[in-house]
Biopython code that builds the backbone (N, CA, C, O; Angstrom):
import numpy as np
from Bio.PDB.StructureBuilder import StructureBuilder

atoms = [
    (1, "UNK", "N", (23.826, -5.419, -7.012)),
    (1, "UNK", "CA", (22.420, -5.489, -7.370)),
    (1, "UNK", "C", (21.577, -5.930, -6.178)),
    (1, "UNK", "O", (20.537, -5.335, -5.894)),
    (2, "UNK", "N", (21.995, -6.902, -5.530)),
    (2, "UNK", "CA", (21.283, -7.121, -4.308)),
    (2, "UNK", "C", (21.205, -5.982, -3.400)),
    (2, "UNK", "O", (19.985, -5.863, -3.287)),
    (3, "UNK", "N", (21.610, -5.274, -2.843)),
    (3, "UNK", "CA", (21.872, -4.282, -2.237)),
    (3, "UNK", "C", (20.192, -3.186, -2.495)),
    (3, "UNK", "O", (19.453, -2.578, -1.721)),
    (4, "UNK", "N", (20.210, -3.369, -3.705)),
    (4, "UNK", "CA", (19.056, -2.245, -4.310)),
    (4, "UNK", "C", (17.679, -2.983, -4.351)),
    (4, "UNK", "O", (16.596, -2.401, -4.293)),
    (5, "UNK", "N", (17.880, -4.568, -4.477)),
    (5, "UNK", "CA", (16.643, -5.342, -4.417)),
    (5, "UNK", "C", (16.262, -5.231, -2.801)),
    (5, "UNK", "O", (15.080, -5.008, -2.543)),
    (6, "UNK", "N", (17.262, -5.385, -1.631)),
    (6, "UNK", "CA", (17.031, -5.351, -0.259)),
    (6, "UNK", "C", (16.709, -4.037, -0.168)),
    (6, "UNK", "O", (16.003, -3.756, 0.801)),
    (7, "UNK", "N", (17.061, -3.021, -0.997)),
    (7, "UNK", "CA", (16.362, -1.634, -0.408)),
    (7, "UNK", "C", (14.936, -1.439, -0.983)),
    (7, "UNK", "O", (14.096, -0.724, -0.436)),
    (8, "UNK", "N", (14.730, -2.119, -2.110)),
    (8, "UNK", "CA", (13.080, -2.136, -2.264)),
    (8, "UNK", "C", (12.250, -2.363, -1.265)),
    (8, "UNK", "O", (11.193, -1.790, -0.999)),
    (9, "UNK", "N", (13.139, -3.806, -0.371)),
    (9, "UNK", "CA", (12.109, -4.866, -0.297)),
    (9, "UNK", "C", (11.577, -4.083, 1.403)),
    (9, "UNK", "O", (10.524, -4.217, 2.026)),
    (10, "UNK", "N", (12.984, -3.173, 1.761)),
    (10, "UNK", "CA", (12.780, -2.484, 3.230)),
    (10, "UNK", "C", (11.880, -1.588, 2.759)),
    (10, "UNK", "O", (11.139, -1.342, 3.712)),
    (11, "UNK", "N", (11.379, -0.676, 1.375)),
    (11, "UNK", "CA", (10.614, -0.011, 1.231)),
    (11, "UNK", "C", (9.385, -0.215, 1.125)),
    (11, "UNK", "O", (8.422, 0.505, 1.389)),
    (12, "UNK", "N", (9.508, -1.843, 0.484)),
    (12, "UNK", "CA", (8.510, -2.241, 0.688)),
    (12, "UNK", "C", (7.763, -2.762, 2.140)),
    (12, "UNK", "O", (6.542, -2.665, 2.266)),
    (13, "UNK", "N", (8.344, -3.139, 2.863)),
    (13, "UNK", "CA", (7.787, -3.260, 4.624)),
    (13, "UNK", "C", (7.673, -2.099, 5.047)),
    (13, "UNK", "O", (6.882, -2.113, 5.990)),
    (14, "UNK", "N", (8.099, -0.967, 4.818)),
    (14, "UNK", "CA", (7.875, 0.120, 5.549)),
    (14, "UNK", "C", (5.985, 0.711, 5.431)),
    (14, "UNK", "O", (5.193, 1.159, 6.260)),
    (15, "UNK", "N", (5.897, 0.351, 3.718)),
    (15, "UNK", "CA", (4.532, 0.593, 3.384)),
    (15, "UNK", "C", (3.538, -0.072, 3.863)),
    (15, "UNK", "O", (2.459, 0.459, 4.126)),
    (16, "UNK", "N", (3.859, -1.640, 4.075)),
    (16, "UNK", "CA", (2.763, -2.398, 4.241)),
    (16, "UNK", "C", (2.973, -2.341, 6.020)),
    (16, "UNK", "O", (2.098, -2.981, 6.603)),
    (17, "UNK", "N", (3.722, -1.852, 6.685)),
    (17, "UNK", "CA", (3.488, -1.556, 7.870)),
    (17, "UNK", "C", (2.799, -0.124, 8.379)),
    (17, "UNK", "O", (2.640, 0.073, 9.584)),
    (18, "UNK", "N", (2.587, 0.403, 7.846)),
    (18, "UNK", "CA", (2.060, 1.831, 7.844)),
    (18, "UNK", "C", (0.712, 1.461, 7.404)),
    (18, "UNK", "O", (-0.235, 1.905, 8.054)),
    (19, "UNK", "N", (0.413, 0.425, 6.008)),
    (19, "UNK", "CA", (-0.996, 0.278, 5.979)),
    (19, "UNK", "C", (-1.659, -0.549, 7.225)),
    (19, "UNK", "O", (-2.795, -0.270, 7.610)),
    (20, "UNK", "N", (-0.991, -1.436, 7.746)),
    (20, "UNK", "CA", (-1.471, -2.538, 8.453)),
    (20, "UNK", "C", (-2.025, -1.884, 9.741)),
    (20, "UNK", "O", (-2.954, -2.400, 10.362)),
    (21, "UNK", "N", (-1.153, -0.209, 10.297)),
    (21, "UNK", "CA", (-1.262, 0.314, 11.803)),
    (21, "UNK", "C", (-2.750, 1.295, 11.246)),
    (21, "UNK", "O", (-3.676, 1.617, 11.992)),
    (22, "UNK", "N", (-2.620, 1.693, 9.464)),
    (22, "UNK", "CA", (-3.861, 2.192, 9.681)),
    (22, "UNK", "C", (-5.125, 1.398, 9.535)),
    (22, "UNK", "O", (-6.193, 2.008, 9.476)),
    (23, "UNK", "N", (-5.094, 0.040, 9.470)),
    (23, "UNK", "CA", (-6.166, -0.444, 9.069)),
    (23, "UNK", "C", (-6.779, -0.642, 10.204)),
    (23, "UNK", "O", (-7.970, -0.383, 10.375)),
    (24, "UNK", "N", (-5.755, -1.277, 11.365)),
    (24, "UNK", "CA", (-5.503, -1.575, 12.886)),
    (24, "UNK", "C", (-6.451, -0.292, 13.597)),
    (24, "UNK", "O", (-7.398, -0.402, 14.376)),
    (25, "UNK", "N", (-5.718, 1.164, 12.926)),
    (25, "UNK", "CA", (-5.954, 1.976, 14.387)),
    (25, "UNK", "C", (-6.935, 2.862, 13.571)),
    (25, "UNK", "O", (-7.865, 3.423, 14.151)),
    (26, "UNK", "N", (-6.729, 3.006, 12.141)),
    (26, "UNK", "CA", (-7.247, 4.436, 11.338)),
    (26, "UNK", "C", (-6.313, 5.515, 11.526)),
    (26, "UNK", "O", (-6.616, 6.596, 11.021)),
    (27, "UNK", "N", (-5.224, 5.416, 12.165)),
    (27, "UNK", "CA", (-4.208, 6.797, 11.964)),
    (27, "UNK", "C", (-3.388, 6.526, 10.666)),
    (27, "UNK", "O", (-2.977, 5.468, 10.189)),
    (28, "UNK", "N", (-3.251, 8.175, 10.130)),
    (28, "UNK", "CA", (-3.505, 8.360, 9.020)),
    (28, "UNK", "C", (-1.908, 8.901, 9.039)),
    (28, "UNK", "O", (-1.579, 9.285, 10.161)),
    (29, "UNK", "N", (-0.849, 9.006, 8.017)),
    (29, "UNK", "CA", (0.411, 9.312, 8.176)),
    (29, "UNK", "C", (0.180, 10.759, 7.985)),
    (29, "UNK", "O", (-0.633, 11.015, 7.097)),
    (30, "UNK", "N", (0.755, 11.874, 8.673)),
    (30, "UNK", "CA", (0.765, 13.484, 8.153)),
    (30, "UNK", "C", (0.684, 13.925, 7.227)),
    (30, "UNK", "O", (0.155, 14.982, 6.883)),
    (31, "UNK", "N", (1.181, 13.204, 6.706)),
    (31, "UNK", "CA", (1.840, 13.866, 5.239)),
    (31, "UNK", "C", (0.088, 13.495, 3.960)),
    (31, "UNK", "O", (-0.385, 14.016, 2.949)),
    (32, "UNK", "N", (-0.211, 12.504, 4.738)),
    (32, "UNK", "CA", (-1.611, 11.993, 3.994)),
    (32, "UNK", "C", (-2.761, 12.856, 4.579)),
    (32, "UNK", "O", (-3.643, 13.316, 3.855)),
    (33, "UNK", "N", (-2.716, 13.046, 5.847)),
    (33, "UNK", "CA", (-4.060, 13.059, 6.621)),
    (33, "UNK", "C", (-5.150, 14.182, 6.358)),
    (33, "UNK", "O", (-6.332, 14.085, 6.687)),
    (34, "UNK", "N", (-4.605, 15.192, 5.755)),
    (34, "UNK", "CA", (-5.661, 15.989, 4.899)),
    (34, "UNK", "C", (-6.777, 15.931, 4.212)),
    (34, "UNK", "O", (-7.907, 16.418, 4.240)),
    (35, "UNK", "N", (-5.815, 14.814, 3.254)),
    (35, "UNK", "CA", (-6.195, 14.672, 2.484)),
    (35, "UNK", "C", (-7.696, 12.938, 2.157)),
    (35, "UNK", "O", (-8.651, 12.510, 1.510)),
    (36, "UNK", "N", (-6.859, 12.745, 3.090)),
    (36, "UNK", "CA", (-7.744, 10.954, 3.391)),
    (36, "UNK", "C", (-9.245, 11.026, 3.890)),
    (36, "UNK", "O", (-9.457, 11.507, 5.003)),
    (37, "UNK", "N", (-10.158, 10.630, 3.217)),
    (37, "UNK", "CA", (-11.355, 10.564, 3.968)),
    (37, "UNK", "C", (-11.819, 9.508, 4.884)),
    (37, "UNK", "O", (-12.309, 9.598, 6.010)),
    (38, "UNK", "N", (-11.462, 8.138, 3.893)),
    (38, "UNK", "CA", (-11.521, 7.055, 4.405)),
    (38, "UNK", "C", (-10.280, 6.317, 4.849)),
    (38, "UNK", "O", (-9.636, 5.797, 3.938)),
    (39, "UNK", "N", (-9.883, 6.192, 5.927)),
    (39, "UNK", "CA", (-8.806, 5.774, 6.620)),
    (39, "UNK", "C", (-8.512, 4.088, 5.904)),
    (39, "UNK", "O", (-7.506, 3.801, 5.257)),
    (40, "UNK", "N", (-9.306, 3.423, 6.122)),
    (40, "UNK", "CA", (-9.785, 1.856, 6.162)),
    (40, "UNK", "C", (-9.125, 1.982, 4.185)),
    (40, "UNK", "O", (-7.946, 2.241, 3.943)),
    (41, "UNK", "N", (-9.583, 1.875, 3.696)),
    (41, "UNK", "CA", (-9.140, 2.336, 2.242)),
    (41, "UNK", "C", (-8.233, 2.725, 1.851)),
    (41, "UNK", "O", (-7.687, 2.080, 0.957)),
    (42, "UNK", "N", (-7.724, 3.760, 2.246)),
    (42, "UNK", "CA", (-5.939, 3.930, 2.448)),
    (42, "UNK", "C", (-5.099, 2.852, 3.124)),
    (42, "UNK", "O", (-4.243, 2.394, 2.367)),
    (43, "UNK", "N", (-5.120, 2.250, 4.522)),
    (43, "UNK", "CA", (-4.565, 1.075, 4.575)),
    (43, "UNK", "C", (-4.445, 0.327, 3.935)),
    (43, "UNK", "O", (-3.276, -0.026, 3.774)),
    (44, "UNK", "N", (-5.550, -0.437, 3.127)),
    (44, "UNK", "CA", (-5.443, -1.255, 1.848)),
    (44, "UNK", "C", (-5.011, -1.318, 0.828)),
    (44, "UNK", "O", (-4.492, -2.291, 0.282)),
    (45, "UNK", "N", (-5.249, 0.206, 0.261)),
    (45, "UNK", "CA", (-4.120, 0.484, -0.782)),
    (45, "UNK", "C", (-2.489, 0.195, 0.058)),
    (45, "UNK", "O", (-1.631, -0.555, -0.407)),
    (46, "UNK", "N", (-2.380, 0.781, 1.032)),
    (46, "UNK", "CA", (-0.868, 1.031, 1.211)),
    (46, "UNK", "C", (-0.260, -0.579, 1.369)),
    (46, "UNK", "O", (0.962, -0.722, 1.330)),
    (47, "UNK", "N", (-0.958, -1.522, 1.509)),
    (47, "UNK", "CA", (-0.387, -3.195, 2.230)),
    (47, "UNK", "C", (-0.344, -3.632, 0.541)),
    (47, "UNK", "O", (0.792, -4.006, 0.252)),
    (48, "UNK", "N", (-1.358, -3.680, -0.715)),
    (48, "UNK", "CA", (-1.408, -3.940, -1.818)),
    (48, "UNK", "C", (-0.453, -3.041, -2.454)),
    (48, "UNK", "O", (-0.315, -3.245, -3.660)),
    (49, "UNK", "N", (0.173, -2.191, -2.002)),
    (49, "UNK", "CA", (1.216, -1.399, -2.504)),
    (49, "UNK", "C", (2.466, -2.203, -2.472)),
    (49, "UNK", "O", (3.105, -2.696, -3.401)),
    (50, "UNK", "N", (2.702, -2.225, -0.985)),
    (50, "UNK", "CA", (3.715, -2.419, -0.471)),
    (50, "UNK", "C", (4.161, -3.944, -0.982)),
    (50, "UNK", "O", (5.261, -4.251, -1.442)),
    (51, "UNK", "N", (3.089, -4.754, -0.792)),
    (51, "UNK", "CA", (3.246, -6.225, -1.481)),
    (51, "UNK", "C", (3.635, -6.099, -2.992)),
    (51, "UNK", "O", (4.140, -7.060, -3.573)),
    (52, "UNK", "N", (3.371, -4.783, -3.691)),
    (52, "UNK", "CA", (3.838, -5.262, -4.738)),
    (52, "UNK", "C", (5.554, -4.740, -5.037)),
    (52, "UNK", "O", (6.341, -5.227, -5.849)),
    (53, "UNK", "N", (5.705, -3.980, -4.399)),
    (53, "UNK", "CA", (6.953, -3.823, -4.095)),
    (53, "UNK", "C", (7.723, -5.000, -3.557)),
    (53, "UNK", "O", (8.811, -5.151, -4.114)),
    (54, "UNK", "N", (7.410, -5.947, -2.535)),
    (54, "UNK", "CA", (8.151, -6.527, -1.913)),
    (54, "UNK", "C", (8.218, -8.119, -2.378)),
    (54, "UNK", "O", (8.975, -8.946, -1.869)),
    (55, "UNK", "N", (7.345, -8.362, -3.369)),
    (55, "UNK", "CA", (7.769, -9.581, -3.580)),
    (55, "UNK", "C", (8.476, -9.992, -4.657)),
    (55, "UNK", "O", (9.114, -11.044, -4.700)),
    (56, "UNK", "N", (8.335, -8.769, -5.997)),
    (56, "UNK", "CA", (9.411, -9.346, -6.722)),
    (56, "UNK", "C", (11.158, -9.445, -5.840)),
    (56, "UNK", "O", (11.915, -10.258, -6.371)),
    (57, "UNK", "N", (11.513, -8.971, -5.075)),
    (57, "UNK", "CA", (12.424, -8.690, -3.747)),
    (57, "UNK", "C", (12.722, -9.901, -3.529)),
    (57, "UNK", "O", (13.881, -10.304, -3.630)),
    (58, "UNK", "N", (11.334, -10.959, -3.068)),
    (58, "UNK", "CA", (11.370, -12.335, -2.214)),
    (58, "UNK", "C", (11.369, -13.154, -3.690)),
    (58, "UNK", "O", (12.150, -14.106, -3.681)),
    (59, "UNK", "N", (10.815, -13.006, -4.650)),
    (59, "UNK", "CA", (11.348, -14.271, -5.828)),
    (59, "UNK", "C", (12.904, -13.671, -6.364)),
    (59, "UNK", "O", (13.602, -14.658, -6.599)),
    (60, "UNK", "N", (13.432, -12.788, -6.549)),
    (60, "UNK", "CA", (14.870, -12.555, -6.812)),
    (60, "UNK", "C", (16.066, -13.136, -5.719)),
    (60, "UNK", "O", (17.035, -13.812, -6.065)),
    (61, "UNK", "N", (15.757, -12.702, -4.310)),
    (61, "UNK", "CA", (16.348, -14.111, -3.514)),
    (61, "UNK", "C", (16.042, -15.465, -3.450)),
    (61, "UNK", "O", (16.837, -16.235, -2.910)),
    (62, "UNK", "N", (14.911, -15.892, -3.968)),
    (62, "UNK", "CA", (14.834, -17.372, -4.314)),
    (62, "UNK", "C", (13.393, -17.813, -3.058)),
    (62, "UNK", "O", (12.910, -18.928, -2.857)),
    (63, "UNK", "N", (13.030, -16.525, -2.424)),
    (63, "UNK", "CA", (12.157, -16.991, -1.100)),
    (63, "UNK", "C", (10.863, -17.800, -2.165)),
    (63, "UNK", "O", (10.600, -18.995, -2.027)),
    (64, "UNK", "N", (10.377, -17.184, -2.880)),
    (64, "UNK", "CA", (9.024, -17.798, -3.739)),
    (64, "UNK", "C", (9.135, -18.904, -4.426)),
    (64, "UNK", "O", (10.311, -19.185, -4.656)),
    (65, "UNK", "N", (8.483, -19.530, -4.780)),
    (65, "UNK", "CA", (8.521, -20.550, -6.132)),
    (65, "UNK", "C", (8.734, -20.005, -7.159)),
    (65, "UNK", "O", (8.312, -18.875, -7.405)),
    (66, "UNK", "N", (9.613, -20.885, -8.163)),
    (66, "UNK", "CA", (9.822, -20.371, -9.880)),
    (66, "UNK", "C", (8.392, -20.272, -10.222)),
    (66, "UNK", "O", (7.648, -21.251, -10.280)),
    (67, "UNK", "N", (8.034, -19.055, -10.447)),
    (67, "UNK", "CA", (6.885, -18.692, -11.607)),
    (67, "UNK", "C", (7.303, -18.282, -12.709)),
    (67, "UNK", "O", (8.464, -17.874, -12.763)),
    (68, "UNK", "N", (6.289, -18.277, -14.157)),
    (68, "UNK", "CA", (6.867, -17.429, -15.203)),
    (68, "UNK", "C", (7.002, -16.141, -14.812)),
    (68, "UNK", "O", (6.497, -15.804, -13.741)),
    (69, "UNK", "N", (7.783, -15.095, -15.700)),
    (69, "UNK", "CA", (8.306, -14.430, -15.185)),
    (69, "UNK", "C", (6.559, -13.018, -15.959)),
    (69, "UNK", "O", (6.429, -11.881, -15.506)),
    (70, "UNK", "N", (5.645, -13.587, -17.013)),
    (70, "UNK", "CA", (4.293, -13.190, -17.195)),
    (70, "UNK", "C", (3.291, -13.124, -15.679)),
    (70, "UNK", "O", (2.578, -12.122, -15.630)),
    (71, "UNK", "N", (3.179, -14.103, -14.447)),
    (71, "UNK", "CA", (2.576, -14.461, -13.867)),
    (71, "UNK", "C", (3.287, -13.305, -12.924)),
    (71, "UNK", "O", (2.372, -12.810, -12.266)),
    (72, "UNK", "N", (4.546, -12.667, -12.582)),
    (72, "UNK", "CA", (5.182, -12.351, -11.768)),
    (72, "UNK", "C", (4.694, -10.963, -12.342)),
    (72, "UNK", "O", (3.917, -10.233, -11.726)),
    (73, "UNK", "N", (5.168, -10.700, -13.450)),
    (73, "UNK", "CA", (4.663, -9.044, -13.747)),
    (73, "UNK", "C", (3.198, -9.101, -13.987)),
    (73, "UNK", "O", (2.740, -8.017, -13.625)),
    (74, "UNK", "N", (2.588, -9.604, -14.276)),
    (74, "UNK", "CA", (0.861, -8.986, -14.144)),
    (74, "UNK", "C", (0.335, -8.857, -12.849)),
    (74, "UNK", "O", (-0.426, -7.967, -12.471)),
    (75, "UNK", "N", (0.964, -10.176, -11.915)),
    (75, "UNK", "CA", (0.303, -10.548, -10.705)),
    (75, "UNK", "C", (1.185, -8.987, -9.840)),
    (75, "UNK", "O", (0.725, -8.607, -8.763)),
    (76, "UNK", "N", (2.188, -8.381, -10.354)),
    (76, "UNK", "CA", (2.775, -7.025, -9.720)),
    (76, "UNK", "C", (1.765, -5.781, -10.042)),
    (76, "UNK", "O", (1.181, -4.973, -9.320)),
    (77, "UNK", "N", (1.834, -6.032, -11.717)),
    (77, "UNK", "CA", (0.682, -4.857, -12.338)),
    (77, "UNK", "C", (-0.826, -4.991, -11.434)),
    (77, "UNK", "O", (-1.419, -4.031, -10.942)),
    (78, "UNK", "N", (-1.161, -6.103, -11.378)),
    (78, "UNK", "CA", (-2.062, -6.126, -10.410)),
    (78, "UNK", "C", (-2.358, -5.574, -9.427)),
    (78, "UNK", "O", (-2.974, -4.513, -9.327)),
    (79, "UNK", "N", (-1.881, -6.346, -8.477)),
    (79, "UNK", "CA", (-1.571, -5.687, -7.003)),
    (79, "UNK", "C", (-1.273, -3.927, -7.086)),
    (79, "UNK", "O", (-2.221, -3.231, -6.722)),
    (80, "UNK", "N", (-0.049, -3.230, -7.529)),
    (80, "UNK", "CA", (0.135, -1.963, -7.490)),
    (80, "UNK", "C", (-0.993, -1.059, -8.449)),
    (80, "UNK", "O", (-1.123, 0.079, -7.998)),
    (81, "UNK", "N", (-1.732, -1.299, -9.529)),
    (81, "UNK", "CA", (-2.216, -0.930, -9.867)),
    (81, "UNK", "C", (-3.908, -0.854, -8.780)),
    (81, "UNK", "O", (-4.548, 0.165, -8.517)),
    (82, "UNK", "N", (-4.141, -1.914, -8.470)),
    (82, "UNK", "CA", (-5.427, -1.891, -7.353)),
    (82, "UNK", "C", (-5.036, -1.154, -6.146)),
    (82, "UNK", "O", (-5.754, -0.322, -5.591)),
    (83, "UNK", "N", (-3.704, -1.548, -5.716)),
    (83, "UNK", "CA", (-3.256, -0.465, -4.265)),
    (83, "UNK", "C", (-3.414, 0.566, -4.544)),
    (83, "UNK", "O", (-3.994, 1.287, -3.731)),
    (84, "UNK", "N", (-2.848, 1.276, -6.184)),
    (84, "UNK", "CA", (-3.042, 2.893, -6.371)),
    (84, "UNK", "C", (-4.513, 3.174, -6.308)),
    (84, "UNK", "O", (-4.829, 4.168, -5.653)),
    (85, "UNK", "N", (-5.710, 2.299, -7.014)),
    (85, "UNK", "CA", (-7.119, 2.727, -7.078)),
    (85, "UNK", "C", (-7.496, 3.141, -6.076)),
    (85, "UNK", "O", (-8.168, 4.168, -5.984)),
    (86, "UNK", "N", (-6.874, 1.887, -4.393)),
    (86, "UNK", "CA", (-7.540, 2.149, -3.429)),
    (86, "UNK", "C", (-6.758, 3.584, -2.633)),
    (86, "UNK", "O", (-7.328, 4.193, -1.727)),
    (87, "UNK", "N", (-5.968, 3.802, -2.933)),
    (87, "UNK", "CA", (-5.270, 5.034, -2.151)),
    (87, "UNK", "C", (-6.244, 6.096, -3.030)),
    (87, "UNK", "O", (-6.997, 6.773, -2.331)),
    (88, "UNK", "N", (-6.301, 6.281, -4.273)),
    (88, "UNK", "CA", (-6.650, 7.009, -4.620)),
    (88, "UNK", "C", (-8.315, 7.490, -4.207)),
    (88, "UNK", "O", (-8.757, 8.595, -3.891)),
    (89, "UNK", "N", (-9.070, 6.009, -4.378)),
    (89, "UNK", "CA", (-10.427, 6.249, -3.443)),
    (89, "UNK", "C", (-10.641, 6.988, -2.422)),
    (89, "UNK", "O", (-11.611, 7.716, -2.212)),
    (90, "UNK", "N", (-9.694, 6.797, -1.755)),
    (90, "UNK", "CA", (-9.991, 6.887, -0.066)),
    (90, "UNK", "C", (-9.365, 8.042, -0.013)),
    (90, "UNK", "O", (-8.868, 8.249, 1.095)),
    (91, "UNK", "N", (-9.108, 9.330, -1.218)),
    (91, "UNK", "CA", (-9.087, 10.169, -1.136)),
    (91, "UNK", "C", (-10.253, 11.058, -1.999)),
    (91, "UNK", "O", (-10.595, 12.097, -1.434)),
    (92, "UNK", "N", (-10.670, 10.870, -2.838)),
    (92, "UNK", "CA", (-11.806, 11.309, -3.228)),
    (92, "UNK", "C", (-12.572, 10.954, -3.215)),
    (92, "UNK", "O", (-13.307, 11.731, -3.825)),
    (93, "UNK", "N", (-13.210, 9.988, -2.832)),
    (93, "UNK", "CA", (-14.682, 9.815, -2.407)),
    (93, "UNK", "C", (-15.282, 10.988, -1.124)),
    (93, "UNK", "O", (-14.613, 11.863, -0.575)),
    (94, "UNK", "N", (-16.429, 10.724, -0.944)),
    (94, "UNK", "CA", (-16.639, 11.618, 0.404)),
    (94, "UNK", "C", (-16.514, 10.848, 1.135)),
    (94, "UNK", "O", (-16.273, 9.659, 0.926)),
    (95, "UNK", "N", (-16.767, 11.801, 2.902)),
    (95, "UNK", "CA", (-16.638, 10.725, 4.150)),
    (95, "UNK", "C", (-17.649, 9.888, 4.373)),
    (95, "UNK", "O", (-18.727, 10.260, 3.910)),
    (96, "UNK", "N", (-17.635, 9.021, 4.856)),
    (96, "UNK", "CA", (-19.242, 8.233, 5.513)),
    (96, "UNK", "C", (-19.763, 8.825, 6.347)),
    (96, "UNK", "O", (-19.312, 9.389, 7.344)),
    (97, "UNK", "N", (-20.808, 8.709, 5.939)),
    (97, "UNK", "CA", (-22.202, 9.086, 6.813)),
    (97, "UNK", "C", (-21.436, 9.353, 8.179)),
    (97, "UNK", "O", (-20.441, 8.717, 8.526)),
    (98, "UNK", "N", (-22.099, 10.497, 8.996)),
    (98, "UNK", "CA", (-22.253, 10.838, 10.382)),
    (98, "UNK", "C", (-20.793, 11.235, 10.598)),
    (98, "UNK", "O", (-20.417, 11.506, 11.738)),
    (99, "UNK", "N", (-20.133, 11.273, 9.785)),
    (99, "UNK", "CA", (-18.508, 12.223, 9.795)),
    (99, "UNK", "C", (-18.196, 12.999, 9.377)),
    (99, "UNK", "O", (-17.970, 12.731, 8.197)),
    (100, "UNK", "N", (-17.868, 14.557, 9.723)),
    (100, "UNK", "CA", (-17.529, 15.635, 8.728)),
    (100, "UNK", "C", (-16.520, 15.718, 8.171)),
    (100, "UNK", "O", (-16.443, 16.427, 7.168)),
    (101, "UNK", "N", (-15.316, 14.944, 8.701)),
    (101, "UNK", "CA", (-14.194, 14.996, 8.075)),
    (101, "UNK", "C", (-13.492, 14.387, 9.365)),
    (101, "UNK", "O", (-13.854, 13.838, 10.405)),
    (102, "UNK", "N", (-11.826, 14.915, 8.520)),
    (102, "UNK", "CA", (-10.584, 14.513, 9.448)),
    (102, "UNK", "C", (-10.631, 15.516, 10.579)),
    (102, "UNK", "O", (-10.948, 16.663, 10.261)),
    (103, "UNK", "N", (-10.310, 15.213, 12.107)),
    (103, "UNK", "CA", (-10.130, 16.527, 12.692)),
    (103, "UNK", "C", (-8.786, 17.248, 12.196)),
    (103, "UNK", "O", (-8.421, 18.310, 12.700)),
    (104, "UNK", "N", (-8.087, 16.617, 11.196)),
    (104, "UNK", "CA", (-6.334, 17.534, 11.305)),
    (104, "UNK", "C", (-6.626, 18.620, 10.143)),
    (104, "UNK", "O", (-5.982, 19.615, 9.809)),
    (105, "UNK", "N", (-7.749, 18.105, 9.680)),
    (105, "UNK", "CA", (-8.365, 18.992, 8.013)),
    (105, "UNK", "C", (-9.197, 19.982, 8.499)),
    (105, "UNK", "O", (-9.883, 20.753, 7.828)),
    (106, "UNK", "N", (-9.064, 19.897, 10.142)),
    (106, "UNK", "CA", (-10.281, 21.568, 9.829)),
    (106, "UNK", "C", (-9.474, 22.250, 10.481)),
    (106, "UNK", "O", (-9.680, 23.451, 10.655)),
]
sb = StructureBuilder()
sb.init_structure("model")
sb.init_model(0)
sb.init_chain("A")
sb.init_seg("    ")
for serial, (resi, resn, name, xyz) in enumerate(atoms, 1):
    if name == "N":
        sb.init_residue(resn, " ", resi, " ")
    sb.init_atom(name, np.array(xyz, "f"), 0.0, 1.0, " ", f" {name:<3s}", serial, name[0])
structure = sb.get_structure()
């Protein structure tokens, strides 16, 4: 079982490192960049993603404090549910002012 909690928790760093370089730089992963208007917004979702992936990970090895185990799943529903809003934003909204788009989208 540990084995599968440590592979979350690497899935989970992989995300919140990918949000953190786009929040950093605005580069956008390929596989996204089409589609992304707002760079800044997608990072955020992806770090509130990734955190929610990675910490039930760190209270199952014992890294967190005993919380109830209510405080642990809402405060997850939380987080992943707001990371999805913001990924999802920062694909349909339009671009900001004085930008026509992505250059990889034209």
């Amino acid at each position: 079982m540990a084995w599968m909690v440590g592979a979350g928790m690497l899935l989970g760093l992989v995300v919140i490192t990918l949000g953190v370089l786009t929040l950093r730089t605005g580069w956008v992963p390929p596989w996204t960049r089409r589609h992304v208007t707002r760079p800044r917004l997608q990072g955020v979702g992806a770090v509130l993603t990734g955190l929610a992936v990675l910490l039930p990970g760190l209270a199952y090895f014992g890294v967190l404090p005993g919380l109830s185990w209510e405080v642990r799943f809402f405060g997850q529903l939380t987080l992943m549910f707001t990371g999805l809003g913001c990924i999802g934003m920062s694909q349909l909204l339009s671009p900001p002012r004085g930008r026509t788009g992505h250059p990889a989208a034209e």
